[in-house]
Chimera marker file (.cmm) of the C-alpha trace (Angstrom):
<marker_set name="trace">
<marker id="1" x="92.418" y="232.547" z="163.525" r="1" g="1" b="0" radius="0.5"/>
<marker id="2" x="90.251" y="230.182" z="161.528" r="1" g="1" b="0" radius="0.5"/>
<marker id="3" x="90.186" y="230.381" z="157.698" r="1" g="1" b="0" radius="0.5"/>
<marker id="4" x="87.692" y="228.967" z="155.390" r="1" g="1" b="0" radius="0.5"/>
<marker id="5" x="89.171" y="227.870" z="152.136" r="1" g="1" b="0" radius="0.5"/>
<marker id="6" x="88.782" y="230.835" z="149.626" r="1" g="1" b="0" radius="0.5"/>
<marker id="7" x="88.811" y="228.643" z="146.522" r="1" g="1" b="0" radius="0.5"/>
<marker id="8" x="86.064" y="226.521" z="147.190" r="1" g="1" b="0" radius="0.5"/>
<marker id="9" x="82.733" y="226.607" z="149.151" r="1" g="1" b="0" radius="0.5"/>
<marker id="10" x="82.694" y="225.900" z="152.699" r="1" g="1" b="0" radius="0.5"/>
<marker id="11" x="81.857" y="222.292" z="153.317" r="1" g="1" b="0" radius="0.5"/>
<marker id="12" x="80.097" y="221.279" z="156.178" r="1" g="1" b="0" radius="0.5"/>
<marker id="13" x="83.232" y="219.996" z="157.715" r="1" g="1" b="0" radius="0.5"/>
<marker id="14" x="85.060" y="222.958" z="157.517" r="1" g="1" b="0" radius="0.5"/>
<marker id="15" x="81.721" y="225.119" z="158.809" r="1" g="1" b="0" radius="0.5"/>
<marker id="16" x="82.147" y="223.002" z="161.546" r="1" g="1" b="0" radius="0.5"/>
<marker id="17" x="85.830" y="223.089" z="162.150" r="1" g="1" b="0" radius="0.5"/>
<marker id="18" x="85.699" y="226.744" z="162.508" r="1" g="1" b="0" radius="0.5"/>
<marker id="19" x="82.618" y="226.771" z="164.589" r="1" g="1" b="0" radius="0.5"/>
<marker id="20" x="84.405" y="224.554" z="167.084" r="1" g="1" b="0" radius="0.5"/>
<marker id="21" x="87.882" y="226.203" z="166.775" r="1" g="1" b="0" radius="0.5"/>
<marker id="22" x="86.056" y="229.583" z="167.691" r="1" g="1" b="0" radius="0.5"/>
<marker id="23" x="83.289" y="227.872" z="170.487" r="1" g="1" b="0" radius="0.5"/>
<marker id="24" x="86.954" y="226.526" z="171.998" r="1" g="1" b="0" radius="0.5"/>
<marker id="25" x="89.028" y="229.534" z="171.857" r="1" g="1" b="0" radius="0.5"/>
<marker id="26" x="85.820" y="231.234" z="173.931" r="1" g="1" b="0" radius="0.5"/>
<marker id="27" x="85.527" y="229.057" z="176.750" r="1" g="1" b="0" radius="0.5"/>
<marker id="28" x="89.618" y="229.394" z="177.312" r="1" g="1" b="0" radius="0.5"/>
<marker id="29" x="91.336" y="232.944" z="177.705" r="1" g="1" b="0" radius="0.5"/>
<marker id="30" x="91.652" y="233.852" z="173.628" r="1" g="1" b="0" radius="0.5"/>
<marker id="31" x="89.988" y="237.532" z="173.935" r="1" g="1" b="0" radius="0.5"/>
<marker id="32" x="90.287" y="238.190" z="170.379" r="1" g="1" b="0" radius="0.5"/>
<marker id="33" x="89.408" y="235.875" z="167.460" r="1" g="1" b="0" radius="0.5"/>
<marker id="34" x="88.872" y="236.318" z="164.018" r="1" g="1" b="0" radius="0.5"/>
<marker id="35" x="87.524" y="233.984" z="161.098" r="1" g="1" b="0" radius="0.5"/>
<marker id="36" x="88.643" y="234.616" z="157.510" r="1" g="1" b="0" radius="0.5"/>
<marker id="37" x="86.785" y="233.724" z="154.310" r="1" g="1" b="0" radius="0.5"/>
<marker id="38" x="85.618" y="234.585" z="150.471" r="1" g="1" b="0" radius="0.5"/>
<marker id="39" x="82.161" y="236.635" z="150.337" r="1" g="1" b="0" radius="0.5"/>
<marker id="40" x="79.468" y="233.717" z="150.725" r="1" g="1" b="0" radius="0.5"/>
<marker id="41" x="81.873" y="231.653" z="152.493" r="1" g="1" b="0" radius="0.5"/>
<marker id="42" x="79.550" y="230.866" z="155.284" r="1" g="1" b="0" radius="0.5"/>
<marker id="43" x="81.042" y="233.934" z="158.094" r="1" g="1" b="0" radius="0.5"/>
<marker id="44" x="77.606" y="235.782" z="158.850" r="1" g="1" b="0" radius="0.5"/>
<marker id="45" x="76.170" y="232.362" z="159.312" r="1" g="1" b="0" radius="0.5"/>
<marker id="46" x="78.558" y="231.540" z="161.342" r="1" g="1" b="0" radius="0.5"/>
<marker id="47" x="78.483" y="234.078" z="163.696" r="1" g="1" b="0" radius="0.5"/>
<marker id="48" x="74.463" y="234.035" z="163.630" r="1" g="1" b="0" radius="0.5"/>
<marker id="49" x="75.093" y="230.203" z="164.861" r="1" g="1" b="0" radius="0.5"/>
<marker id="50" x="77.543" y="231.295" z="167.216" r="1" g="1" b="0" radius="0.5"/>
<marker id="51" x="75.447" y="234.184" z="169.012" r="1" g="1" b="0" radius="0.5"/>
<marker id="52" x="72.703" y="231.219" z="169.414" r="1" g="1" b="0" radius="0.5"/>
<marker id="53" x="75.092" y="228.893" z="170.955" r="1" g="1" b="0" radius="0.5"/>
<marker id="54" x="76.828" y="231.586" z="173.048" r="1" g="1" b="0" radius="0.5"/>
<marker id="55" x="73.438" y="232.860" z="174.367" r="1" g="1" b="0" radius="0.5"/>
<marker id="56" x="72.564" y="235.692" z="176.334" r="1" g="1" b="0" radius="0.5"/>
<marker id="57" x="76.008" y="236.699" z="176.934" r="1" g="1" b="0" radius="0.5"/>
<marker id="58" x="76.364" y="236.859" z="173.131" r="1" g="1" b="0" radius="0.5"/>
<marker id="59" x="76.100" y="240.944" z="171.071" r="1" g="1" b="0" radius="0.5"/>
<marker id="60" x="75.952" y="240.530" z="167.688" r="1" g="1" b="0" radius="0.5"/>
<marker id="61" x="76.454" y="242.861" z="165.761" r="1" g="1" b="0" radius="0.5"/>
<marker id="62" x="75.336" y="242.515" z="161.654" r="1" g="1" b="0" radius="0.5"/>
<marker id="63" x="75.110" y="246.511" z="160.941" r="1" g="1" b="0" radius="0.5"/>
<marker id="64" x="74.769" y="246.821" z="156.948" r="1" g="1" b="0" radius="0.5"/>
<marker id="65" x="78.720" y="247.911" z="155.906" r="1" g="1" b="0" radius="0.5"/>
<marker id="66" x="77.526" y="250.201" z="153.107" r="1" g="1" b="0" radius="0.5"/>
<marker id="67" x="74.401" y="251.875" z="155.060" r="1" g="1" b="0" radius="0.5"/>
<marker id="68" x="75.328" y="255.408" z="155.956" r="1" g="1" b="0" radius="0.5"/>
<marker id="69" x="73.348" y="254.786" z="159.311" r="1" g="1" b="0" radius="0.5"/>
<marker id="70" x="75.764" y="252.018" z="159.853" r="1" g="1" b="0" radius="0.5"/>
<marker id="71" x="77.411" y="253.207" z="162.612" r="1" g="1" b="0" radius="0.5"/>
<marker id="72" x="74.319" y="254.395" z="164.456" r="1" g="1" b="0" radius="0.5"/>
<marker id="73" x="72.882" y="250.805" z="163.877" r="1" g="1" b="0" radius="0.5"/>
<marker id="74" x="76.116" y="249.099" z="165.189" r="1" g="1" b="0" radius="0.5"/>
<marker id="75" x="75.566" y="251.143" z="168.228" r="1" g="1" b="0" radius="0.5"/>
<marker id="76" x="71.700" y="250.816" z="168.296" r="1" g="1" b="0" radius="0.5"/>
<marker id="77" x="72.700" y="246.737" z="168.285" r="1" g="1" b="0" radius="0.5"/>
<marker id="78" x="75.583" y="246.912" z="170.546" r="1" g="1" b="0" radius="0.5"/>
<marker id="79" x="73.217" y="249.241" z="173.164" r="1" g="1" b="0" radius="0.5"/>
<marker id="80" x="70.600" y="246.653" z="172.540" r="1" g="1" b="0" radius="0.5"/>
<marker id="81" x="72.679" y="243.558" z="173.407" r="1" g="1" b="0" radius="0.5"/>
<marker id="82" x="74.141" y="244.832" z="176.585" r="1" g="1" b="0" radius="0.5"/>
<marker id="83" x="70.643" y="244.681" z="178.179" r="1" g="1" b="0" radius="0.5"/>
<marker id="84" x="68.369" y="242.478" z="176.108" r="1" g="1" b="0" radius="0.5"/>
<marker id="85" x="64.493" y="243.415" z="176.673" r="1" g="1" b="0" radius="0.5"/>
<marker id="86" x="65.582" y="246.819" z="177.762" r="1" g="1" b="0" radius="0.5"/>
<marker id="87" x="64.948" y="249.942" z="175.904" r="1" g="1" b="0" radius="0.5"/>
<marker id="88" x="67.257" y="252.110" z="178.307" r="1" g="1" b="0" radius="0.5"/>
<marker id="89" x="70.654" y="252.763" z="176.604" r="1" g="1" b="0" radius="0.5"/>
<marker id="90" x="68.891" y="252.793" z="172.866" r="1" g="1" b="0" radius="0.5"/>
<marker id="91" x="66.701" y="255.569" z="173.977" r="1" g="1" b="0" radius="0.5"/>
<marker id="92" x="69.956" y="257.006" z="175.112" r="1" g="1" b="0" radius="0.5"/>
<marker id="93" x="70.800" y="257.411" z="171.645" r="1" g="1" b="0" radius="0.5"/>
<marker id="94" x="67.855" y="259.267" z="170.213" r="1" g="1" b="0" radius="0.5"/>
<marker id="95" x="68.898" y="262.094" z="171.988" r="1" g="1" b="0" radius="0.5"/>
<marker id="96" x="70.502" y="264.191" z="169.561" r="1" g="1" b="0" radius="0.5"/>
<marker id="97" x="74.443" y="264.705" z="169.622" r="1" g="1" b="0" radius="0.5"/>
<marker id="98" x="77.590" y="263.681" z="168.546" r="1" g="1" b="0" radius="0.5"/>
<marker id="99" x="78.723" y="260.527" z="167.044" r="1" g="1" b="0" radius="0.5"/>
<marker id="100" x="81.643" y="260.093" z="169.352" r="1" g="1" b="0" radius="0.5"/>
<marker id="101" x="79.680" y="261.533" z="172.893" r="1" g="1" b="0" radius="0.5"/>
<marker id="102" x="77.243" y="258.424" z="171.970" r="1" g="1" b="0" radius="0.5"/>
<marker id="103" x="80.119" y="255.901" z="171.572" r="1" g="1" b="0" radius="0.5"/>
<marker id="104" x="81.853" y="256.715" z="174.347" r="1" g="1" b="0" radius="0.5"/>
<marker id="105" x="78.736" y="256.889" z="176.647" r="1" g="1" b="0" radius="0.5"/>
<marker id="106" x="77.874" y="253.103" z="175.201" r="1" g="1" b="0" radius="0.5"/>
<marker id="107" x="82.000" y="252.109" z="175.547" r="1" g="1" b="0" radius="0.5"/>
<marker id="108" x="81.530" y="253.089" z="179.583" r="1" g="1" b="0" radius="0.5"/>
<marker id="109" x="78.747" y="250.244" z="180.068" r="1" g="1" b="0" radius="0.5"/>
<marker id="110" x="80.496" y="247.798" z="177.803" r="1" g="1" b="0" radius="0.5"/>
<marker id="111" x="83.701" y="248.313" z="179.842" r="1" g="1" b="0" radius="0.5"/>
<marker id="112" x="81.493" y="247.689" z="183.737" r="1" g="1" b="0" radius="0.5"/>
<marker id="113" x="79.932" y="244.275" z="181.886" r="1" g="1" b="0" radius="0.5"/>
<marker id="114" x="82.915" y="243.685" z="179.739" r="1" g="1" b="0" radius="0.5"/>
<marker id="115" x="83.805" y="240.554" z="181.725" r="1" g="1" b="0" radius="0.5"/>
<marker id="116" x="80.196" y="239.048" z="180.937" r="1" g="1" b="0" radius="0.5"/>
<marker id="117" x="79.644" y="239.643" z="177.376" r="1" g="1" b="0" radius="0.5"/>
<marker id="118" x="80.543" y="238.435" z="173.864" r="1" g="1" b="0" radius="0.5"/>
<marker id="119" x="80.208" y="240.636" z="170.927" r="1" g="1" b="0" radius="0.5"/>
<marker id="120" x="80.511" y="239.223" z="167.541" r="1" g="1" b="0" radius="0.5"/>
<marker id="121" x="80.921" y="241.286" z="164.916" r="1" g="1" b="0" radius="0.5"/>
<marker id="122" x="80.456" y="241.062" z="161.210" r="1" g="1" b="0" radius="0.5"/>
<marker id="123" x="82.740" y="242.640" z="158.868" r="1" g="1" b="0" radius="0.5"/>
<marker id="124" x="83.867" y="245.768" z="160.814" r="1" g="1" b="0" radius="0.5"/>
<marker id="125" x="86.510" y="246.753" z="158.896" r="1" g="1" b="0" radius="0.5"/>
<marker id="126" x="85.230" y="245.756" z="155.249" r="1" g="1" b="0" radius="0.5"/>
<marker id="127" x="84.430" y="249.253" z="153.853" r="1" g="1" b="0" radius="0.5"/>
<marker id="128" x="87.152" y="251.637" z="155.887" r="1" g="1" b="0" radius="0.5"/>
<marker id="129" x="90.061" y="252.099" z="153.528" r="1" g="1" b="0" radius="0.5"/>
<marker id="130" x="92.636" y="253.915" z="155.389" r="1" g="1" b="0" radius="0.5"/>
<marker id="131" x="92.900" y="257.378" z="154.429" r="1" g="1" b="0" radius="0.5"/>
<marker id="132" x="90.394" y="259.906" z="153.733" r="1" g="1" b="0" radius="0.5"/>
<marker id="133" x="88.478" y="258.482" z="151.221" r="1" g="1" b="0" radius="0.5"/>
<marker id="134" x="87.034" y="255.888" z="153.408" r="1" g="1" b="0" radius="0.5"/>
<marker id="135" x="83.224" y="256.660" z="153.474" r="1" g="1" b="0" radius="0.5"/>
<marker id="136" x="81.923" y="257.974" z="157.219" r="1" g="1" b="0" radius="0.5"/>
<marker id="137" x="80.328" y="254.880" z="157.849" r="1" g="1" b="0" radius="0.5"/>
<marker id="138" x="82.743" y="252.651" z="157.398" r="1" g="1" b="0" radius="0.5"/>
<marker id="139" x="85.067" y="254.874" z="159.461" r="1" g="1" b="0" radius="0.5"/>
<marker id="140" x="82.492" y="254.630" z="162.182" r="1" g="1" b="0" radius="0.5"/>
<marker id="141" x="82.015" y="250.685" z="161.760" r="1" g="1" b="0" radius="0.5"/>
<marker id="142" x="86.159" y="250.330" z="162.085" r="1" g="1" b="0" radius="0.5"/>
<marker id="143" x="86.423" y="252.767" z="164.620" r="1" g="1" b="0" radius="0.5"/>
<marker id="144" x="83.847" y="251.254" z="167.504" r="1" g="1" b="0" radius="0.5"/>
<marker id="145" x="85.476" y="247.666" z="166.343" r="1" g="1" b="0" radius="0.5"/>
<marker id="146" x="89.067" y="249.350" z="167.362" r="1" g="1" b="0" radius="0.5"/>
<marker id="147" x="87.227" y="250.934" z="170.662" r="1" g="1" b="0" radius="0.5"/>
<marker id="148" x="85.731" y="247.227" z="171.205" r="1" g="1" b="0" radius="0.5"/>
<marker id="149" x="88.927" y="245.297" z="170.696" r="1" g="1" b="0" radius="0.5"/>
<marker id="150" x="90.704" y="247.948" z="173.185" r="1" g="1" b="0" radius="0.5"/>
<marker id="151" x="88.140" y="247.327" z="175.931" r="1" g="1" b="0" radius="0.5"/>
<marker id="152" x="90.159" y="245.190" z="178.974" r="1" g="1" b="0" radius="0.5"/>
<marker id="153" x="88.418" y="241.883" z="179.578" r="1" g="1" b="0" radius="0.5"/>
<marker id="154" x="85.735" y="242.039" z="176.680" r="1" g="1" b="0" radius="0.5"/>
<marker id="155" x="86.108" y="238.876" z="173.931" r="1" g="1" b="0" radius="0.5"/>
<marker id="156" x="85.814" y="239.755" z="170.554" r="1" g="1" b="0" radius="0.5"/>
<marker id="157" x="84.876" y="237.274" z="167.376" r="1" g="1" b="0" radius="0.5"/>
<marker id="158" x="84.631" y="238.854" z="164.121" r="1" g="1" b="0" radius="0.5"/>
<marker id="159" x="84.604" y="238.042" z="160.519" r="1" g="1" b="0" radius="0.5"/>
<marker id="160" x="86.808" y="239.460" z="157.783" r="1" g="1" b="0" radius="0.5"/>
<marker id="161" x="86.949" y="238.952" z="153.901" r="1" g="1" b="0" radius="0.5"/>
<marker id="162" x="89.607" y="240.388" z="151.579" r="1" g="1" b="0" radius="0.5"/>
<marker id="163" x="90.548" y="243.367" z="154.229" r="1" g="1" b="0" radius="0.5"/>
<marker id="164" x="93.853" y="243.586" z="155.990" r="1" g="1" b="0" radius="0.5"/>
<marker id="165" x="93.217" y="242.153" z="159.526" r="1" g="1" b="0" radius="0.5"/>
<marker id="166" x="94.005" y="245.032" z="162.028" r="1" g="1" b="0" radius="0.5"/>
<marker id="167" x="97.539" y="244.008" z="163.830" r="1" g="1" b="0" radius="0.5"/>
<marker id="168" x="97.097" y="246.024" z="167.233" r="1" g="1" b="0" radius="0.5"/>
<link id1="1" id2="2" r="1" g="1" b="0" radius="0.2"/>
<link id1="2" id2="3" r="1" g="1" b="0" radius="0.2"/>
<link id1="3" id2="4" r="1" g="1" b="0" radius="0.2"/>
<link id1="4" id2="5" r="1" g="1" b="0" radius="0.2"/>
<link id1="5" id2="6" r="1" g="1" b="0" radius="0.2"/>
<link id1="6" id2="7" r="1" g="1" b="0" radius="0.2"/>
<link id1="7" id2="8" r="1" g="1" b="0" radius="0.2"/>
<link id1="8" id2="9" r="1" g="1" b="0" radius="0.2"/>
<link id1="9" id2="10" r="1" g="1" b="0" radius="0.2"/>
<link id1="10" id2="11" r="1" g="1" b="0" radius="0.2"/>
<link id1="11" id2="12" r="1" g="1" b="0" radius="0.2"/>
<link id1="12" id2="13" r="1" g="1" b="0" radius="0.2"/>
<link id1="13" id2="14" r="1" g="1" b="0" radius="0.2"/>
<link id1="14" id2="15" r="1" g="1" b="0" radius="0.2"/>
<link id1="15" id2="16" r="1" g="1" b="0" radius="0.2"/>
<link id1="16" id2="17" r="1" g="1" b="0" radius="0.2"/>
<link id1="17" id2="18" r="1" g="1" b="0" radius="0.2"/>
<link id1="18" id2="19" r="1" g="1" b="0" radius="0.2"/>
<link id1="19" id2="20" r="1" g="1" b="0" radius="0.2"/>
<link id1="20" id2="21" r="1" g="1" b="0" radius="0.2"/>
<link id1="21" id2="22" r="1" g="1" b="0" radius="0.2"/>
<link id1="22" id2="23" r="1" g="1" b="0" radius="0.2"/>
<link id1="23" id2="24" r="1" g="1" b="0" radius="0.2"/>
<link id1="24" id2="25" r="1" g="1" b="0" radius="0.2"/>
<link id1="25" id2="26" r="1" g="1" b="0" radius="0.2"/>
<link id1="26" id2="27" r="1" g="1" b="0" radius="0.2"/>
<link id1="27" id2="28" r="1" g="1" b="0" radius="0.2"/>
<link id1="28" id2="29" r="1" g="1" b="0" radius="0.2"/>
<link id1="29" id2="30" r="1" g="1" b="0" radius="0.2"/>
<link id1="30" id2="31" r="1" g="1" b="0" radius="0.2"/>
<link id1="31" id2="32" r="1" g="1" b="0" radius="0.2"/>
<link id1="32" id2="33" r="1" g="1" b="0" radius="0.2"/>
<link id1="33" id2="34" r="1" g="1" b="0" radius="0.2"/>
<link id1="34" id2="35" r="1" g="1" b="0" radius="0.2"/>
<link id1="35" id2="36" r="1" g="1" b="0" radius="0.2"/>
<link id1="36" id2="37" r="1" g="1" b="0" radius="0.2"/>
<link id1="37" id2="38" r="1" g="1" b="0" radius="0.2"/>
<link id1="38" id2="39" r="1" g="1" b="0" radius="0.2"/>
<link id1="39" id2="40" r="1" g="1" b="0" radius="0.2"/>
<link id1="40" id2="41" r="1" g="1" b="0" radius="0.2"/>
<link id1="41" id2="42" r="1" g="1" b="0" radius="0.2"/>
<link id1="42" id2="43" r="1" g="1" b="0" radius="0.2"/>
<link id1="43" id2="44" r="1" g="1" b="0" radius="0.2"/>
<link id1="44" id2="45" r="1" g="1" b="0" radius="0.2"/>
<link id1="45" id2="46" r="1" g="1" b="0" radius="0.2"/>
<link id1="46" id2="47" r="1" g="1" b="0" radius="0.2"/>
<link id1="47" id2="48" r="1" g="1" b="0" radius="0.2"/>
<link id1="48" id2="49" r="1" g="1" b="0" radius="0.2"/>
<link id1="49" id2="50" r="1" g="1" b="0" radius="0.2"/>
<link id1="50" id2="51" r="1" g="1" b="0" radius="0.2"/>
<link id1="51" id2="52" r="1" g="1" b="0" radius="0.2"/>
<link id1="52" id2="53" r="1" g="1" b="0" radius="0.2"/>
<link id1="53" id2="54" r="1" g="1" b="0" radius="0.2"/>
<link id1="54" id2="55" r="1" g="1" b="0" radius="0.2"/>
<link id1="55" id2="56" r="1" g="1" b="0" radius="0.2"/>
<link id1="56" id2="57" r="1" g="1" b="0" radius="0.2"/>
<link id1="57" id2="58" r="1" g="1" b="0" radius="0.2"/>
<link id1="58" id2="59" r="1" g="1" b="0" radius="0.2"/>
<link id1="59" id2="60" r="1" g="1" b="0" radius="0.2"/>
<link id1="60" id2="61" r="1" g="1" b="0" radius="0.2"/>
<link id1="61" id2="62" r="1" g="1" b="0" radius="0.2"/>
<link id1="62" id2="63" r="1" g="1" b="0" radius="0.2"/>
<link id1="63" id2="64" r="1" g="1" b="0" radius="0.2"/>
<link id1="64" id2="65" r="1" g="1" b="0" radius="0.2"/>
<link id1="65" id2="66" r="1" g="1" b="0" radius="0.2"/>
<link id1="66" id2="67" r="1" g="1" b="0" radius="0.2"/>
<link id1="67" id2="68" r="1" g="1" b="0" radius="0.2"/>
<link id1="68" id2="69" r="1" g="1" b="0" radius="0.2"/>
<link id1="69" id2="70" r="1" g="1" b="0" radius="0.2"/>
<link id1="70" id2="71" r="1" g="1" b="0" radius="0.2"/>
<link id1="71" id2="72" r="1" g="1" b="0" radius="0.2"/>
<link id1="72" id2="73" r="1" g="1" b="0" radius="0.2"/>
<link id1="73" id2="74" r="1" g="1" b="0" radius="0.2"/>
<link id1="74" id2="75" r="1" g="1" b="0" radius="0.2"/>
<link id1="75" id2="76" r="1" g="1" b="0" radius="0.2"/>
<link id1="76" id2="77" r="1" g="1" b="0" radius="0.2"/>
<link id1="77" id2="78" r="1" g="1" b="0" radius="0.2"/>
<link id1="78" id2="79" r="1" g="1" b="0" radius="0.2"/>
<link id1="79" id2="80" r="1" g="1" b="0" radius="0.2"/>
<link id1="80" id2="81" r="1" g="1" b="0" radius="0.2"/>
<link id1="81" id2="82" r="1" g="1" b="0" radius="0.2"/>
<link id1="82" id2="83" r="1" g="1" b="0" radius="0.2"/>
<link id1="83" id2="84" r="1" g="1" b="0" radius="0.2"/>
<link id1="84" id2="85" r="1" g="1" b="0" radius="0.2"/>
<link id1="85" id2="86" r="1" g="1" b="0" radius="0.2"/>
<link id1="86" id2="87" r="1" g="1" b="0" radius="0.2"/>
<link id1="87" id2="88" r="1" g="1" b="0" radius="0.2"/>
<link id1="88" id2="89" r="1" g="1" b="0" radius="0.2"/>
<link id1="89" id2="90" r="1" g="1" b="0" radius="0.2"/>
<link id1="90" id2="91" r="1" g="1" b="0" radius="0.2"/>
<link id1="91" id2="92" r="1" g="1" b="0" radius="0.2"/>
<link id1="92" id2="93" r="1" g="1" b="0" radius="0.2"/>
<link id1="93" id2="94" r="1" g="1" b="0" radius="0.2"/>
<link id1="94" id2="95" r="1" g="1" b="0" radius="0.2"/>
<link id1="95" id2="96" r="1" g="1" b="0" radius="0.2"/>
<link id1="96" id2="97" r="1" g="1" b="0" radius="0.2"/>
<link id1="97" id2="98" r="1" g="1" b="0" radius="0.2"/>
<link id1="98" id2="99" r="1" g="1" b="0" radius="0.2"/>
<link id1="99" id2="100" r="1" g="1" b="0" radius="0.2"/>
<link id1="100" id2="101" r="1" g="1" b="0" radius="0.2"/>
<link id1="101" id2="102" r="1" g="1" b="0" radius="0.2"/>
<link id1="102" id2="103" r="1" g="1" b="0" radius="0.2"/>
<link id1="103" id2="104" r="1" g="1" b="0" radius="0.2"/>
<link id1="104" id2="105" r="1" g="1" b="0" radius="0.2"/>
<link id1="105" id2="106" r="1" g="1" b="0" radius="0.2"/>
<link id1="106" id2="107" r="1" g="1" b="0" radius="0.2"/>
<link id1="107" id2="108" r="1" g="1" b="0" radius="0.2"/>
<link id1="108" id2="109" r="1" g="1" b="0" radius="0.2"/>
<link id1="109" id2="110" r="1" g="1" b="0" radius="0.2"/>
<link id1="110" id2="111" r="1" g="1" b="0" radius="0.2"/>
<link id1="111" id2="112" r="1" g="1" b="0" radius="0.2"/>
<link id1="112" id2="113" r="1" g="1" b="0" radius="0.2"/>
<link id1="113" id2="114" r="1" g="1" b="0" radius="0.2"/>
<link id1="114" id2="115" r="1" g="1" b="0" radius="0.2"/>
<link id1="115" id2="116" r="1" g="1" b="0" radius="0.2"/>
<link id1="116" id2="117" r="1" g="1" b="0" radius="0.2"/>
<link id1="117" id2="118" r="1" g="1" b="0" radius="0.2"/>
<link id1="118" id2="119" r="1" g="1" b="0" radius="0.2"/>
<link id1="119" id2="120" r="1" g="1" b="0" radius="0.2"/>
<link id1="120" id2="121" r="1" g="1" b="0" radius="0.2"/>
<link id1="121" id2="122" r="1" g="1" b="0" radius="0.2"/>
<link id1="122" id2="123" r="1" g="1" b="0" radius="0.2"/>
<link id1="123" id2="124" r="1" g="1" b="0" radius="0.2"/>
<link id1="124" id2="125" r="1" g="1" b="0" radius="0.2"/>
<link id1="125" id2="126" r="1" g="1" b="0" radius="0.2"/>
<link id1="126" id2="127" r="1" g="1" b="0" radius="0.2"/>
<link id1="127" id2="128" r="1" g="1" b="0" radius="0.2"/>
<link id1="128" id2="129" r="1" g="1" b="0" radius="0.2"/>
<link id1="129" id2="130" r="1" g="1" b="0" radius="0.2"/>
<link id1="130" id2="131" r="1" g="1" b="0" radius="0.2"/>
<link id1="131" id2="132" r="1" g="1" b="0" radius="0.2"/>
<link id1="132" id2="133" r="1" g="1" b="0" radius="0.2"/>
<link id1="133" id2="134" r="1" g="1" b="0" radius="0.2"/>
<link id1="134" id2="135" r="1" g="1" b="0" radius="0.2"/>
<link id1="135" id2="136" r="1" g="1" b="0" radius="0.2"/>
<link id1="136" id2="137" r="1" g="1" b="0" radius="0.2"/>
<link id1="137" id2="138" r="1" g="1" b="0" radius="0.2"/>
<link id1="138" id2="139" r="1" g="1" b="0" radius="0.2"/>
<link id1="139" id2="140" r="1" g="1" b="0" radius="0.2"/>
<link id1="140" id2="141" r="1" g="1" b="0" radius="0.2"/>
<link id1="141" id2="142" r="1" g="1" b="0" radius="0.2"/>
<link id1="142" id2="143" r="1" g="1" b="0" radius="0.2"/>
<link id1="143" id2="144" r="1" g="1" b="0" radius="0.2"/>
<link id1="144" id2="145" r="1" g="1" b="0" radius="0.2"/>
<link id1="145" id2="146" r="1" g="1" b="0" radius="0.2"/>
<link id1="146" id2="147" r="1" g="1" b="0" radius="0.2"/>
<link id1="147" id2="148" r="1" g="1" b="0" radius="0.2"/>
<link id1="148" id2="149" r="1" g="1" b="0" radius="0.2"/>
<link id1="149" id2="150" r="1" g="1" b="0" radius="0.2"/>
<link id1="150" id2="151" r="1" g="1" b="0" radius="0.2"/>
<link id1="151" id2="152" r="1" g="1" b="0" radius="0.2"/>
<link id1="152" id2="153" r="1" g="1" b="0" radius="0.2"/>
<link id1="153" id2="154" r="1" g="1" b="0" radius="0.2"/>
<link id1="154" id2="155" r="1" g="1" b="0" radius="0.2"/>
<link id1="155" id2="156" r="1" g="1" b="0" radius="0.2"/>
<link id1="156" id2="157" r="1" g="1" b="0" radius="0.2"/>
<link id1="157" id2="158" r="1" g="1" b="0" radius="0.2"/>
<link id1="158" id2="159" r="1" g="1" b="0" radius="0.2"/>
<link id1="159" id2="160" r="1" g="1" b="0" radius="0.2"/>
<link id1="160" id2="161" r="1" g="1" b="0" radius="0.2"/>
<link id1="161" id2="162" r="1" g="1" b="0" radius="0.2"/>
<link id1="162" id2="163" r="1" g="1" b="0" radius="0.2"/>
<link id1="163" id2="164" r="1" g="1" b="0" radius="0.2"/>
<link id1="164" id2="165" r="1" g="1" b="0" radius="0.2"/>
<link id1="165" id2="166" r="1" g="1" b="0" radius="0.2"/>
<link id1="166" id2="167" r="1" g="1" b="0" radius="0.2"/>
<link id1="167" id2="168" r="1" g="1" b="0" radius="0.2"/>
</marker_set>
């Protein structure tokens, strides 16, 4: 895990640092990675200069946390980055139906390519309090993360701020 000092603002050093620490842990056999930091810390930047550097294998994923569509754009970004240029598995999700039939039909073409890709994500868990007042979105942001994390082979980057870092 790389941290970026919450008391101050990142410097350019430490921008750096973490950009390398995370570029390294890629190229070796670290399938899960996450950065830490204040809000305005530097993360989304981060991972926007990561998904550059990373290239086409690179999904990002920057779906607004407190959008109630958030979910559905996760997905929309996620379907999009799996075959950049290629309308196929976002017009797959303008079919009407459920939330989860959607996921899952995504999850099954993420898993075949898992082995190829890297998503970074921004702030998946930052509005999904556990319990039932967490709002729908930011049950549906947490829960793909959790699906994403879970897939065998896939690497995972993502940012977090003042959230408890998921532990399985």
């Amino acid at each position: 895990m790389s941290a970026l000092d919450p008391m101050l603002p990142p410097t350019l050093t430490e921008f750096e640092f973490a950009r390398r620490d995370v570029l390294r842990r890629l190229a070796g056999d670290m399938r899960r990675t996450v950065f830490v930091g204040p809000p305005s810390s530097g993360k989304t930047t981060l991972l926007h200069q990561l998904a550059s550097e990373v290239g086409p294998t690179a999904i990002l994923i920057d779906a607004p946390a407190f959008d109630p569509d958030a979910g559905p754009i996760a997905l929309a970004l996620l379907a999009a980055g799996l075959f950049p240029g290629s309308s196929r598995l976002v017009d797959a999700l303008r079919i009407p139906g459920a939330w989860t039939r959607k996921k899952d039909d995504i999850l099954a073409v993420v898993r075949e390519h898992a082995r190829e890709k890297v998503v970074l994500f921004d702030e998946p868990f930052a509005n999904s309090t556990p319990g039932p007042v967490a709002p729908p979105f930011g049950r549906q942001l947490a829960e793909l993360a959790n699906d994403l994390l879970a897939v065998d082979g896939l690497k995972v980057v993502w940012s977090a701020a003042d959230w408890p870092i998921p532990t399985e």
